[in-house]
Structures are given as structure tokens and as C-alpha cells.
mmCIF file of the N, C-alpha and C atoms, coordinates in Angstrom:
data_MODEL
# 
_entry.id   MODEL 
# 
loop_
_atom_site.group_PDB 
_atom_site.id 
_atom_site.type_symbol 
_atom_site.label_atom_id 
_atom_site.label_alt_id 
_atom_site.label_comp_id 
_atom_site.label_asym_id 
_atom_site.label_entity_id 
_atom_site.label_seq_id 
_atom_site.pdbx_PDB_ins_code 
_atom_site.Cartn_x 
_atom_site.Cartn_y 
_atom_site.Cartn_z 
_atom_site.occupancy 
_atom_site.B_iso_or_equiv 
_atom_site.pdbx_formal_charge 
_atom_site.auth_seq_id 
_atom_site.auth_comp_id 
_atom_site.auth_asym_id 
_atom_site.auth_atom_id 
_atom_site.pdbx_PDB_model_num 
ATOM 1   N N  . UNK A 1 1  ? 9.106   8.957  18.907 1.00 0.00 ? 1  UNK A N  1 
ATOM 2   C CA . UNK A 1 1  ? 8.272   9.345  20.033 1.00 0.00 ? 1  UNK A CA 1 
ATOM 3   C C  . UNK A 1 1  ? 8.651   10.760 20.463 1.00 0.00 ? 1  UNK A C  1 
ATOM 4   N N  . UNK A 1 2  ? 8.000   11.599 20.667 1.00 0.00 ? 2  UNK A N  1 
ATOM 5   C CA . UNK A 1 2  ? 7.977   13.034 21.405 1.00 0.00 ? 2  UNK A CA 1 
ATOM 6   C C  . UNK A 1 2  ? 8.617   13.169 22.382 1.00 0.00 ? 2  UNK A C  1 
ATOM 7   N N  . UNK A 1 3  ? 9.696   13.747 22.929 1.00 0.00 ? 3  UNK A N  1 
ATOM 8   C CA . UNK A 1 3  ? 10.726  13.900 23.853 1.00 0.00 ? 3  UNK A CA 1 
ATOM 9   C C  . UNK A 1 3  ? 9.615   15.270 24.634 1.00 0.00 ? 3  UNK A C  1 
ATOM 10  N N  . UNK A 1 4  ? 8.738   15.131 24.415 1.00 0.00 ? 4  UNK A N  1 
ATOM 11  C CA . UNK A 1 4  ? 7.717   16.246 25.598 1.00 0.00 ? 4  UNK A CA 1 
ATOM 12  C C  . UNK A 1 4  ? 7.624   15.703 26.791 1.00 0.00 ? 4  UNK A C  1 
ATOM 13  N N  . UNK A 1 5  ? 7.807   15.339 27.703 1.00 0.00 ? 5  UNK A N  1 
ATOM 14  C CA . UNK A 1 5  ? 7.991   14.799 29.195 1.00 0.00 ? 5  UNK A CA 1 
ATOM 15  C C  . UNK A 1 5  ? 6.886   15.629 29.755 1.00 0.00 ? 5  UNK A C  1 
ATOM 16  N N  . UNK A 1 6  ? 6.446   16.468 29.646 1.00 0.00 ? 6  UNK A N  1 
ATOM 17  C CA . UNK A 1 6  ? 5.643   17.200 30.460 1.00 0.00 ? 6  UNK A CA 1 
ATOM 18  C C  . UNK A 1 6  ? 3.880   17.235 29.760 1.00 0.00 ? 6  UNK A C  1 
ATOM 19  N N  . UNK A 1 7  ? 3.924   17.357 28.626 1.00 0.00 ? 7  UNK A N  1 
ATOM 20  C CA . UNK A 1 7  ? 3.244   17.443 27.658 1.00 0.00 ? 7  UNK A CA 1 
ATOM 21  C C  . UNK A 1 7  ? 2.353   15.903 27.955 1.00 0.00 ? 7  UNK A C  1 
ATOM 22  N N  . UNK A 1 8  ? 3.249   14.976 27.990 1.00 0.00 ? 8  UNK A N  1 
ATOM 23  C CA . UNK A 1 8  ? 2.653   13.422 28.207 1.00 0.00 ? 8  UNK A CA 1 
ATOM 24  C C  . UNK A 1 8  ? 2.490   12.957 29.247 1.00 0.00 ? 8  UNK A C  1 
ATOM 25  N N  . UNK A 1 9  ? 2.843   13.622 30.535 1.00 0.00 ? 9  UNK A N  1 
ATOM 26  C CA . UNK A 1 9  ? 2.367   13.352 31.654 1.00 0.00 ? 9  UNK A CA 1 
ATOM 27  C C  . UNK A 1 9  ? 0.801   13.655 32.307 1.00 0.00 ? 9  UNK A C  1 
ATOM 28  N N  . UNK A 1 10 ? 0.769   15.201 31.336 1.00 0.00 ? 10 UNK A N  1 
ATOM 29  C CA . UNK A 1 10 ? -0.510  15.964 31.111 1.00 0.00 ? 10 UNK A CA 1 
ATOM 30  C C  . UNK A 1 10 ? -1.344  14.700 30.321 1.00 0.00 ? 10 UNK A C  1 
ATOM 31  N N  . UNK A 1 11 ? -1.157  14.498 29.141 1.00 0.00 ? 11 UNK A N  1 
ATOM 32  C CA . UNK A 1 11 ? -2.643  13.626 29.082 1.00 0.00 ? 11 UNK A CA 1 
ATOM 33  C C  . UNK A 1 11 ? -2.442  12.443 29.751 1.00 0.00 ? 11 UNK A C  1 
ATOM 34  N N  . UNK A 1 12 ? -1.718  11.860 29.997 1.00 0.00 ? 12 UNK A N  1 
ATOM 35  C CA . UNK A 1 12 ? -2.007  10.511 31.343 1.00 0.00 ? 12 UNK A CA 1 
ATOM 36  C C  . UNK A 1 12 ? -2.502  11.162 32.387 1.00 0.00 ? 12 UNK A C  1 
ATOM 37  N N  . UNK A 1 13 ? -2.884  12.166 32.755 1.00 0.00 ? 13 UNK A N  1 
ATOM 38  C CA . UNK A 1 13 ? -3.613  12.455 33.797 1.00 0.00 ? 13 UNK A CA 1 
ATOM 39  C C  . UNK A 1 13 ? -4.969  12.475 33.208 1.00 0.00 ? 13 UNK A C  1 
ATOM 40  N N  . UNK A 1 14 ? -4.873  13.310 31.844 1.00 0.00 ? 14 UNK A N  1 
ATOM 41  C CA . UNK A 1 14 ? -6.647  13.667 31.378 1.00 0.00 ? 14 UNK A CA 1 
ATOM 42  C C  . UNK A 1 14 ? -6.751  11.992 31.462 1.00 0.00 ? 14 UNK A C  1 
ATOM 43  N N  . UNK A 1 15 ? -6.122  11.220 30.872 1.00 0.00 ? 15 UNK A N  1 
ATOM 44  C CA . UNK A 1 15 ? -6.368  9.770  30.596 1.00 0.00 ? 15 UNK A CA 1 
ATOM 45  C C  . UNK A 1 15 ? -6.895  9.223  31.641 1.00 0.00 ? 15 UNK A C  1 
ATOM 46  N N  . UNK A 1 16 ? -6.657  9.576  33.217 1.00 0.00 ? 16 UNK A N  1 
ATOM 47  C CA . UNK A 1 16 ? -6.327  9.097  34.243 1.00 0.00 ? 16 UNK A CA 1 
ATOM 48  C C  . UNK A 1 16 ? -7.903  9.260  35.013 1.00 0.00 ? 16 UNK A C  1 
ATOM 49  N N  . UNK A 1 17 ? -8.201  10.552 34.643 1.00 0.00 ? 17 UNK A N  1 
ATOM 50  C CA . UNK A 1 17 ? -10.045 11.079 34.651 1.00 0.00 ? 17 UNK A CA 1 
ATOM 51  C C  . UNK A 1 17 ? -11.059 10.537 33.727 1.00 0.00 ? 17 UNK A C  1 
ATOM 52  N N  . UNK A 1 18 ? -10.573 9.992  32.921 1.00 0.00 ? 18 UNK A N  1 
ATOM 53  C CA . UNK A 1 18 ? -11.604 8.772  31.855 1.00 0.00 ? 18 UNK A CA 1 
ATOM 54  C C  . UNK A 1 18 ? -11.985 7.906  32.351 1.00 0.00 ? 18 UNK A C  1 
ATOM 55  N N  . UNK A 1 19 ? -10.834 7.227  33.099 1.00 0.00 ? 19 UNK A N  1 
ATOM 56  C CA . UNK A 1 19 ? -10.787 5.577  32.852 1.00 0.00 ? 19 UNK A CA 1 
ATOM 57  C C  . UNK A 1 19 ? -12.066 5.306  34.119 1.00 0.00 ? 19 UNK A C  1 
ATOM 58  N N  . UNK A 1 20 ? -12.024 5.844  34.688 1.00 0.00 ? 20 UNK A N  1 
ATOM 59  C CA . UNK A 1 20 ? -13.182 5.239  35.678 1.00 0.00 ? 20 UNK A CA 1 
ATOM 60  C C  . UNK A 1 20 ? -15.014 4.968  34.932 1.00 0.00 ? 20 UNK A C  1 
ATOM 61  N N  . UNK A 1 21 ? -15.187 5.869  34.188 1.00 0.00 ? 21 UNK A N  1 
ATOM 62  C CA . UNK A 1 21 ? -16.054 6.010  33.220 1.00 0.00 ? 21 UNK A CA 1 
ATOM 63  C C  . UNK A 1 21 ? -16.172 4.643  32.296 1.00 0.00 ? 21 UNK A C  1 
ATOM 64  N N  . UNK A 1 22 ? -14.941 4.719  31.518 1.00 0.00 ? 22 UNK A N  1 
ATOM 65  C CA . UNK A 1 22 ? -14.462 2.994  30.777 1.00 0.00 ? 22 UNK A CA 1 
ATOM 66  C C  . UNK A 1 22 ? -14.904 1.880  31.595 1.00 0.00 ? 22 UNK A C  1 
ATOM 67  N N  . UNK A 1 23 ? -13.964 1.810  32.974 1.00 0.00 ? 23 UNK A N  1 
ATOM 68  C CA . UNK A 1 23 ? -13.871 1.117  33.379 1.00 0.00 ? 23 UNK A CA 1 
ATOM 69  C C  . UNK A 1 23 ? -15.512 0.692  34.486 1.00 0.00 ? 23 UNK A C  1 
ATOM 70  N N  . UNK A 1 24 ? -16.638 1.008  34.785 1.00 0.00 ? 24 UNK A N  1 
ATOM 71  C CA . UNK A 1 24 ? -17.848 1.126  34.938 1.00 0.00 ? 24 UNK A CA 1 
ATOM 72  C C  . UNK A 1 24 ? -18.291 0.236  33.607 1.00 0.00 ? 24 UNK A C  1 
ATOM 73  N N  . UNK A 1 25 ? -17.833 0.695  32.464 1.00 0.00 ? 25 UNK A N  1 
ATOM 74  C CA . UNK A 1 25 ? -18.655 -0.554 31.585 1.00 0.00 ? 25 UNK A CA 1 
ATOM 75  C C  . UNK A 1 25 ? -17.642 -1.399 31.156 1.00 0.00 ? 25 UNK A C  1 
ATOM 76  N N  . UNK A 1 26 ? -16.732 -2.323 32.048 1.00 0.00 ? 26 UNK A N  1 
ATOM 77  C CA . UNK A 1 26 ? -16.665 -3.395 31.561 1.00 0.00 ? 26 UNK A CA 1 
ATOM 78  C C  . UNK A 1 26 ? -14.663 -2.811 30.902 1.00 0.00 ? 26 UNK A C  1 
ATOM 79  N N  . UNK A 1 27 ? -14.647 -1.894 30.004 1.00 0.00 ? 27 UNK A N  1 
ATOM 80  C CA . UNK A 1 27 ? -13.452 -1.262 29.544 1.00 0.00 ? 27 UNK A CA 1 
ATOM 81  C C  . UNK A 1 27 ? -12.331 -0.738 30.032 1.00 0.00 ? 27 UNK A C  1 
ATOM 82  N N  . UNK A 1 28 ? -11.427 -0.289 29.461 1.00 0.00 ? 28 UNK A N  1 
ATOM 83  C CA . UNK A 1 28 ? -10.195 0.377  30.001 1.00 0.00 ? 28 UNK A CA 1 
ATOM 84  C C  . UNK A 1 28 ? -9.399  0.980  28.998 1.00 0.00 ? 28 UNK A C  1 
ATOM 85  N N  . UNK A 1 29 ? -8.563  1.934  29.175 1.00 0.00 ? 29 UNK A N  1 
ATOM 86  C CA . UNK A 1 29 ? -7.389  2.541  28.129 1.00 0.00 ? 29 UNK A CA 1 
ATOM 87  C C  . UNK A 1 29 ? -6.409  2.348  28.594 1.00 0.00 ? 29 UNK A C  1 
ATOM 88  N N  . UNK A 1 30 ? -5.753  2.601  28.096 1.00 0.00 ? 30 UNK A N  1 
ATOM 89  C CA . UNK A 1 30 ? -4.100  2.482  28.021 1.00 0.00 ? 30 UNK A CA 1 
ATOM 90  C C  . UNK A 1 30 ? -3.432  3.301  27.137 1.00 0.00 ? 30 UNK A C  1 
ATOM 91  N N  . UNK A 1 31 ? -2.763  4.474  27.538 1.00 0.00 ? 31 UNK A N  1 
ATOM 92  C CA . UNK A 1 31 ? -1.871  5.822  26.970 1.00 0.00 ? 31 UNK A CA 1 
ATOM 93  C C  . UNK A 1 31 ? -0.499  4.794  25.965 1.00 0.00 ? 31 UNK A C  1 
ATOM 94  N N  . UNK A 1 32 ? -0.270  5.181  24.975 1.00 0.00 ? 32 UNK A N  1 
ATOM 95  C CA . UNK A 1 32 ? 0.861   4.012  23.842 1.00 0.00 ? 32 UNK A CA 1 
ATOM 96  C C  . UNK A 1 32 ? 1.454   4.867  23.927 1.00 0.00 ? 32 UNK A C  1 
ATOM 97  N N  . UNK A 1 33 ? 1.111   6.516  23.112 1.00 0.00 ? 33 UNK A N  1 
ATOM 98  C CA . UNK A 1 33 ? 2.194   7.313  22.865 1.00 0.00 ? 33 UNK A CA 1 
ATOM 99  C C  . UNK A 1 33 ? 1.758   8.825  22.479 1.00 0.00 ? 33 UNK A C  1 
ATOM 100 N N  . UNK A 1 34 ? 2.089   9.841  22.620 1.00 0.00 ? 34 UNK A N  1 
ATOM 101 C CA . UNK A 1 34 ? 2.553   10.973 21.784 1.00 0.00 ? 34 UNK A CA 1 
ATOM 102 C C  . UNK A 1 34 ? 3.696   11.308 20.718 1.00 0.00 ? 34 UNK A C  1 
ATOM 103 N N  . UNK A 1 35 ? 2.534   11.344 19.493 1.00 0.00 ? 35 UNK A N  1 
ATOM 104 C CA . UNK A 1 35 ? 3.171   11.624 18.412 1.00 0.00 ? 35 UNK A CA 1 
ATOM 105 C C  . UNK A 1 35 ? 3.878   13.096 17.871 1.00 0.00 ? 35 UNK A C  1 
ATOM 106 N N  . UNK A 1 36 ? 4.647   12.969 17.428 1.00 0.00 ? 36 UNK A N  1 
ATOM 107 C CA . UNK A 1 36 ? 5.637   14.515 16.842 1.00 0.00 ? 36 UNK A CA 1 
ATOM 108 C C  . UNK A 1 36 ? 4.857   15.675 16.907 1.00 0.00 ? 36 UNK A C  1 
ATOM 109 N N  . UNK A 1 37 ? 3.450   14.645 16.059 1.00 0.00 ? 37 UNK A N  1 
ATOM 110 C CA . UNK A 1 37 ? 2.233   16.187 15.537 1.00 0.00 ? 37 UNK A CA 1 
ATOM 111 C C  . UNK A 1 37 ? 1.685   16.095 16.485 1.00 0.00 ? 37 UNK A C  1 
ATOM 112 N N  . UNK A 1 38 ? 1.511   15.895 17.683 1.00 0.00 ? 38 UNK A N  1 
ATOM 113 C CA . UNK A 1 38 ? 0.492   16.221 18.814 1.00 0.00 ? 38 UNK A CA 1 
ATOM 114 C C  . UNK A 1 38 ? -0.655  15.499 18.797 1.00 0.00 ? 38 UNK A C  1 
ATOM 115 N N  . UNK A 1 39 ? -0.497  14.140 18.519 1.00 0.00 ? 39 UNK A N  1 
ATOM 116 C CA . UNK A 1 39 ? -1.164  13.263 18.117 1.00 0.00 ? 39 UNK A CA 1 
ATOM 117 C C  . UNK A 1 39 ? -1.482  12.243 19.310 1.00 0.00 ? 39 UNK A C  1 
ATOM 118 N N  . UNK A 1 40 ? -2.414  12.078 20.093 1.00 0.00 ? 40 UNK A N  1 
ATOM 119 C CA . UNK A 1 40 ? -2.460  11.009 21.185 1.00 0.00 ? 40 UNK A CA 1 
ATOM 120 C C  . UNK A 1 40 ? -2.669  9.519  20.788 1.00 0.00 ? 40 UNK A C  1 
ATOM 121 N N  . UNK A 1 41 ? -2.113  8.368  21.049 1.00 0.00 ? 41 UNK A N  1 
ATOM 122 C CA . UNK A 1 41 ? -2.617  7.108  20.832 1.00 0.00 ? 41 UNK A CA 1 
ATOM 123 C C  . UNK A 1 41 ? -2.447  6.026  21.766 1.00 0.00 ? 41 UNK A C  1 
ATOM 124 N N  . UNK A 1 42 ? -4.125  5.570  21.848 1.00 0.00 ? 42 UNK A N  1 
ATOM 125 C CA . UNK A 1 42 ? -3.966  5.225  22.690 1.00 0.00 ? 42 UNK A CA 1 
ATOM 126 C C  . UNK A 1 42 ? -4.920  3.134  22.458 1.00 0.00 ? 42 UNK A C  1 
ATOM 127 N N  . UNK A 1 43 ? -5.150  2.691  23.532 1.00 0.00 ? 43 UNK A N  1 
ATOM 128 C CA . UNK A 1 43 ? -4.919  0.909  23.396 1.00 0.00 ? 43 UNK A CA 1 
ATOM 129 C C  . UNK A 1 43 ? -6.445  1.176  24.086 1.00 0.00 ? 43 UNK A C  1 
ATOM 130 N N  . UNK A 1 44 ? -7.500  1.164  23.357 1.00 0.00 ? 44 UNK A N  1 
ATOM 131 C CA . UNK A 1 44 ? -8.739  0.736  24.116 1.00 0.00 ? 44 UNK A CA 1 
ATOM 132 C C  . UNK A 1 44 ? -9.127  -0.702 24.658 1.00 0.00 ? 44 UNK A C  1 
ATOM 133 N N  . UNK A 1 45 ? -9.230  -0.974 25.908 1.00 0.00 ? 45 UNK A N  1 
ATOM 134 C CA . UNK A 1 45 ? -8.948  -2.908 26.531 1.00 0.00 ? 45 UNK A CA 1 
ATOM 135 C C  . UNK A 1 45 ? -10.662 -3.332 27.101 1.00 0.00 ? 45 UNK A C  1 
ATOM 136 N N  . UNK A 1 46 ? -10.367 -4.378 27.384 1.00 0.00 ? 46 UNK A N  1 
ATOM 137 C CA . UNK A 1 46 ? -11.562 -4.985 27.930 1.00 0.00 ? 46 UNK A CA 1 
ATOM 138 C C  . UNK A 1 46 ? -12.931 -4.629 26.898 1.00 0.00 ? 46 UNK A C  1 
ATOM 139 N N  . UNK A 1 47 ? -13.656 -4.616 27.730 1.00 0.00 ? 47 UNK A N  1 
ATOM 140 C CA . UNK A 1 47 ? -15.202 -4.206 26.442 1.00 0.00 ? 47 UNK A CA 1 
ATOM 141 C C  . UNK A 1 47 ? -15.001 -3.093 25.562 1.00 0.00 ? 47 UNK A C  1 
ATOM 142 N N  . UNK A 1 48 ? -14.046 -2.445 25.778 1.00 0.00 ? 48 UNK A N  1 
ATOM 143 C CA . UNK A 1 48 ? -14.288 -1.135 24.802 1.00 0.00 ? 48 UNK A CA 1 
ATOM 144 C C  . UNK A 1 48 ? -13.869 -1.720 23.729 1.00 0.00 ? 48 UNK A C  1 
ATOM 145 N N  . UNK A 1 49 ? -12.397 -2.848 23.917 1.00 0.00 ? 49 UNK A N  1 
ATOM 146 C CA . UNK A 1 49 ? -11.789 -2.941 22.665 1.00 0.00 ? 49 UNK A CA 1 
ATOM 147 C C  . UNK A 1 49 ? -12.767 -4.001 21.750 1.00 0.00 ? 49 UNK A C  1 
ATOM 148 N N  . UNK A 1 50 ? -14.097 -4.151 21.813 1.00 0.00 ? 50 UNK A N  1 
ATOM 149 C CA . UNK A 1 50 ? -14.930 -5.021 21.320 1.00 0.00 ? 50 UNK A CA 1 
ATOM 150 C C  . UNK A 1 50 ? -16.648 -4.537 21.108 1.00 0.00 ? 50 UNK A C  1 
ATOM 151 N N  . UNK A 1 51 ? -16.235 -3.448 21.559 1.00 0.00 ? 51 UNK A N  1 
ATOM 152 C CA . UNK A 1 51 ? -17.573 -2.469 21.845 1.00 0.00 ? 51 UNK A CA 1 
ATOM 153 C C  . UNK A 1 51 ? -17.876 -1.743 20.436 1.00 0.00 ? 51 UNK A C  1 
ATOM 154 N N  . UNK A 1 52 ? -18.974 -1.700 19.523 1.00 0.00 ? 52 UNK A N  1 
ATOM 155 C CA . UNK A 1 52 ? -19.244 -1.012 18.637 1.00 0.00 ? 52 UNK A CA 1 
ATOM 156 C C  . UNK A 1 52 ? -19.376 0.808  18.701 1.00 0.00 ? 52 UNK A C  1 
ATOM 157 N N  . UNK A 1 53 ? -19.317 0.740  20.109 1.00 0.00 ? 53 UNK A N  1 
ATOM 158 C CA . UNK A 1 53 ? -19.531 2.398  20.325 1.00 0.00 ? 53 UNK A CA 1 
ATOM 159 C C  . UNK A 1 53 ? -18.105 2.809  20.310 1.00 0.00 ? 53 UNK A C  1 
ATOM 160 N N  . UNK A 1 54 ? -16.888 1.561  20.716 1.00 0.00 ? 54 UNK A N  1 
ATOM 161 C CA . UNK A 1 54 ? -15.626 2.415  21.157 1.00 0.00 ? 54 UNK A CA 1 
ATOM 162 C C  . UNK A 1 54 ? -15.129 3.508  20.096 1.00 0.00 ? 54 UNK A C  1 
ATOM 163 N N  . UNK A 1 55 ? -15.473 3.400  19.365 1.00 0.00 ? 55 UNK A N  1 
ATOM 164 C CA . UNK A 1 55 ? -14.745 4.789  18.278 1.00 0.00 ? 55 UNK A CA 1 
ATOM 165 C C  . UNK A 1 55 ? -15.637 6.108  18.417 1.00 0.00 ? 55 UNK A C  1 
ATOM 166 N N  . UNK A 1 56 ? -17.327 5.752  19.095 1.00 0.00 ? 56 UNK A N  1 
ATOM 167 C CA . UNK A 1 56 ? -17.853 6.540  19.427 1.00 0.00 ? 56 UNK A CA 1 
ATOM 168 C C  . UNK A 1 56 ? -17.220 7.670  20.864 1.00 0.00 ? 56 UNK A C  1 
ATOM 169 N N  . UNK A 1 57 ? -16.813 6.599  21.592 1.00 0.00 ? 57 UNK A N  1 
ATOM 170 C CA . UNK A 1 57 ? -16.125 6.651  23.160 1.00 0.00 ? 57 UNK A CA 1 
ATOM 171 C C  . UNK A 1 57 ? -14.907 7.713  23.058 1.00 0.00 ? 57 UNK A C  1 
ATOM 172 N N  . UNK A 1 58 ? -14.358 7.306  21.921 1.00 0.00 ? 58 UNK A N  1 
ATOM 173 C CA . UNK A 1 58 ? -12.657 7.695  22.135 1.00 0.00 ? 58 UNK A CA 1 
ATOM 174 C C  . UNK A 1 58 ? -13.045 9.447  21.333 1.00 0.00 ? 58 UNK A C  1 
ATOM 175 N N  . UNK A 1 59 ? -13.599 9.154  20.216 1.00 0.00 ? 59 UNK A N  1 
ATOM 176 C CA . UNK A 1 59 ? -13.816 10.888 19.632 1.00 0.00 ? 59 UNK A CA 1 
ATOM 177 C C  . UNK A 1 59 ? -14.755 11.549 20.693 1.00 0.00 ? 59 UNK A C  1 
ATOM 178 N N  . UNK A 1 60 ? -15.912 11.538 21.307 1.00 0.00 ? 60 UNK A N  1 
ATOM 179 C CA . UNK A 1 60 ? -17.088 12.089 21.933 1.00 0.00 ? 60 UNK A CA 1 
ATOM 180 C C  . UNK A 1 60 ? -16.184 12.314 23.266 1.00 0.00 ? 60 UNK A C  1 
ATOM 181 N N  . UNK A 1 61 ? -15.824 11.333 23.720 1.00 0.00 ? 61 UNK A N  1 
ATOM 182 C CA . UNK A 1 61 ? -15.451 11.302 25.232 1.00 0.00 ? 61 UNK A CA 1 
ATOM 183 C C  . UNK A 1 61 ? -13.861 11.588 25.565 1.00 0.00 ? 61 UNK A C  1 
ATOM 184 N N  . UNK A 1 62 ? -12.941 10.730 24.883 1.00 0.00 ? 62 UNK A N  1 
ATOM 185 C CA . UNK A 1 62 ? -11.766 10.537 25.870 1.00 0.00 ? 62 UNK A CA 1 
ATOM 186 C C  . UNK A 1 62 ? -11.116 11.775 24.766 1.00 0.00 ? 62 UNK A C  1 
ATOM 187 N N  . UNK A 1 63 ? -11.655 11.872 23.661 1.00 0.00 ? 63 UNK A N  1 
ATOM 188 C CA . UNK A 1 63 ? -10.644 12.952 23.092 1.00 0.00 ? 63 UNK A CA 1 
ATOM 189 C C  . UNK A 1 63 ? -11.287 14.575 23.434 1.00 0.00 ? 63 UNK A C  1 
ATOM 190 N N  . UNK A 1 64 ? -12.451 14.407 23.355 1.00 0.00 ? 64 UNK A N  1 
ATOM 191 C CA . UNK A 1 64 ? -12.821 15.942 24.425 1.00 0.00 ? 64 UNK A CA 1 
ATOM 192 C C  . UNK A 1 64 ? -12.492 15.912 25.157 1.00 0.00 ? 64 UNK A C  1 
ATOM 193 N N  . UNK A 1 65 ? -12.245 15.523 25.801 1.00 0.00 ? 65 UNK A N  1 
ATOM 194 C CA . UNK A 1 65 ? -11.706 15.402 27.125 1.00 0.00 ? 65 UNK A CA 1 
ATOM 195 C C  . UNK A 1 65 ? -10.264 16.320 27.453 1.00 0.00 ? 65 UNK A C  1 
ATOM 196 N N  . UNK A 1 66 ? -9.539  15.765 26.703 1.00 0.00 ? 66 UNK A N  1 
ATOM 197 C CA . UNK A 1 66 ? -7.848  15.857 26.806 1.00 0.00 ? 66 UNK A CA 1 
ATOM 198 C C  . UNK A 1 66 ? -8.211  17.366 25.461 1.00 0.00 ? 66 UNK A C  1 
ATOM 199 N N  . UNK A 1 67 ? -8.665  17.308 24.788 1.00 0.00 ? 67 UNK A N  1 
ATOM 200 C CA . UNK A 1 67 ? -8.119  18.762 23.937 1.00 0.00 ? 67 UNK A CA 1 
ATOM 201 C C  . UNK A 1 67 ? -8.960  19.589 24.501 1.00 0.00 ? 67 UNK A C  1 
ATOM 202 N N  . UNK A 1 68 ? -9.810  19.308 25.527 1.00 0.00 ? 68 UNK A N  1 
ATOM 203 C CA . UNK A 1 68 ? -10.262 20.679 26.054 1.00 0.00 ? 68 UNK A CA 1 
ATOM 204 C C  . UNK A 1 68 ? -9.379  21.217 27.454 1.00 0.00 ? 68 UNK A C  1 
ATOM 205 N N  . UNK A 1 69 ? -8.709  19.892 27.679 1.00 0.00 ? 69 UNK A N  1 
ATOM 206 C CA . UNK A 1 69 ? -7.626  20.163 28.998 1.00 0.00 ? 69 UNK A CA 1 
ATOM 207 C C  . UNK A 1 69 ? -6.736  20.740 28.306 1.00 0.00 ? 69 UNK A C  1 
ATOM 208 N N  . UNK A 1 70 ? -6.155  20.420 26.874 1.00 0.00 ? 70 UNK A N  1 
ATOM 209 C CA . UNK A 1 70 ? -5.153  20.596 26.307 1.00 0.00 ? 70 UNK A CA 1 
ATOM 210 C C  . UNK A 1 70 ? -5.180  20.778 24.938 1.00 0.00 ? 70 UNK A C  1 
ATOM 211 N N  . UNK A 1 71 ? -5.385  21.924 24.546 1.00 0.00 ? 71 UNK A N  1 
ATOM 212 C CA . UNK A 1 71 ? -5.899  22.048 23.243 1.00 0.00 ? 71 UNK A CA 1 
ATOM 213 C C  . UNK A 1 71 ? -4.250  21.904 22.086 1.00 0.00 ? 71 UNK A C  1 
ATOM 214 N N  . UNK A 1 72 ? -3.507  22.060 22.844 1.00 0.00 ? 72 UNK A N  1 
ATOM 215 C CA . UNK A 1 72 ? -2.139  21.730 21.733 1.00 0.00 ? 72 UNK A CA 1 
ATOM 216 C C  . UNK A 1 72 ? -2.766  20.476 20.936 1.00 0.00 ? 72 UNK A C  1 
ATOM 217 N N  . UNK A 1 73 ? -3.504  19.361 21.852 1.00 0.00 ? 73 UNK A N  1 
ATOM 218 C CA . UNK A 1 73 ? -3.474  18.086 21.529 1.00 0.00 ? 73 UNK A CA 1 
ATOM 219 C C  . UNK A 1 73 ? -4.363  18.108 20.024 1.00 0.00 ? 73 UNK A C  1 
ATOM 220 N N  . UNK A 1 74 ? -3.873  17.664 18.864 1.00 0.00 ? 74 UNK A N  1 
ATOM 221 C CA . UNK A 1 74 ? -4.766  17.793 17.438 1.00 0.00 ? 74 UNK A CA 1 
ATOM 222 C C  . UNK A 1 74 ? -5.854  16.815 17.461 1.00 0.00 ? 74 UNK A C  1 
ATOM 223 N N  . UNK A 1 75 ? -5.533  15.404 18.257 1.00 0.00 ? 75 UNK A N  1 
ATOM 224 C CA . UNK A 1 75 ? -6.374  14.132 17.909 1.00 0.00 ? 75 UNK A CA 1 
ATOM 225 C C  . UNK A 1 75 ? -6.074  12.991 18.847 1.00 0.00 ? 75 UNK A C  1 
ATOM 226 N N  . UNK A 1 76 ? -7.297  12.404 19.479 1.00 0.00 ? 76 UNK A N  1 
ATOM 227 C CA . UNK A 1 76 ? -6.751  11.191 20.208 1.00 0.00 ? 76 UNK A CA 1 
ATOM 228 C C  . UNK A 1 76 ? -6.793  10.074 19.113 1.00 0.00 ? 76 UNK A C  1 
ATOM 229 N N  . UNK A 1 77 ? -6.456  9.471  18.861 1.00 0.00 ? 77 UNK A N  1 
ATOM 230 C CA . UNK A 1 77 ? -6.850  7.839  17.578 1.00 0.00 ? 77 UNK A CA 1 
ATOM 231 C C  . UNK A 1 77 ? -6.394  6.556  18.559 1.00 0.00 ? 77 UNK A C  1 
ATOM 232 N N  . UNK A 1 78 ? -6.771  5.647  17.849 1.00 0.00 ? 78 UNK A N  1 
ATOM 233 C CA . UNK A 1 78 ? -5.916  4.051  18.034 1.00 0.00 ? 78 UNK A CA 1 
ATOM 234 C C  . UNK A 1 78 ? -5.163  3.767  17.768 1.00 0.00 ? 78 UNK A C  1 
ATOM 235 N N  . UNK A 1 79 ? -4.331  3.272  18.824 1.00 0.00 ? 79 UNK A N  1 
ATOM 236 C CA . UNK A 1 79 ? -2.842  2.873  18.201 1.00 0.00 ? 79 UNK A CA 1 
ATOM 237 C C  . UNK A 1 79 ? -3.190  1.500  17.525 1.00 0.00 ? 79 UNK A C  1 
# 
């Protein structure tokens, strides 16, 4: 896991500006980890994690999101 303390507090916040969006349909996230390579992963819950769009959700939405707050960030994925 990434000893960035600051770095990962930053996207639990971008994370933190999503979830209301998720959470309106039914969904939710959950931040797992930052990876070495600047890699976000994260636990899509409730309807998302059953939702045919969620992979639509996480690239379109929750990962623009965070690499435009934070462009270090390379990729949000699923843990």
C-alpha cells in the first residue's frame, strides 16, 4: 500500500463528492486503496455493485472526477 498520507486523503475527498450521486440511485463506494503506481481502487456497494452501467459509472464519472482533481492519479479500477 502507498505510504502517501496526503495523496489518499485527497481522493477520499474527490470520493467523498461522488457518493451522493451513487448514492441517489440506490449505490455507494467505498475507497480500498492506493496503489504504488497511482492507481485508485475502489468497492462499488449497493446497486452499483449489480448495476450494468457500474463500469460505465466508475470510468465516465468517479474516475473523471478524481484525475481531473488530481491528475497524478493514472486510473480508478475495482478492487
Amino acid at each position: 500500500m502507498n505510504s502517501n498520507v496526503d495523496l489518499i486523503n485527497k481522493v477520499q475527498s474527490v470520493i467523498e463528492q461522488v457518493r451522493p450521486y451513487l448514492q441517489a440511485d440506490g449505490g455507494d463506494i467505498r475507497f480500498v486503496e492506493l496503489t504504488d503506481d497511482n492507481i485508485v481502487k475502489v468497492e462499488l456497494q449497493g446497486a452499483c455493485g449489480s448495476c450494468p452501467y457500474s463500469r460505465m459509472t466508475l470510468k465516465n464519472g468517479v474516475e473523471q472526477a478524481v484525475k481531473r482533481a488530481l491528475p497524478e492519479i493514472k486510473a480508478v479500477e475495482e478492487a
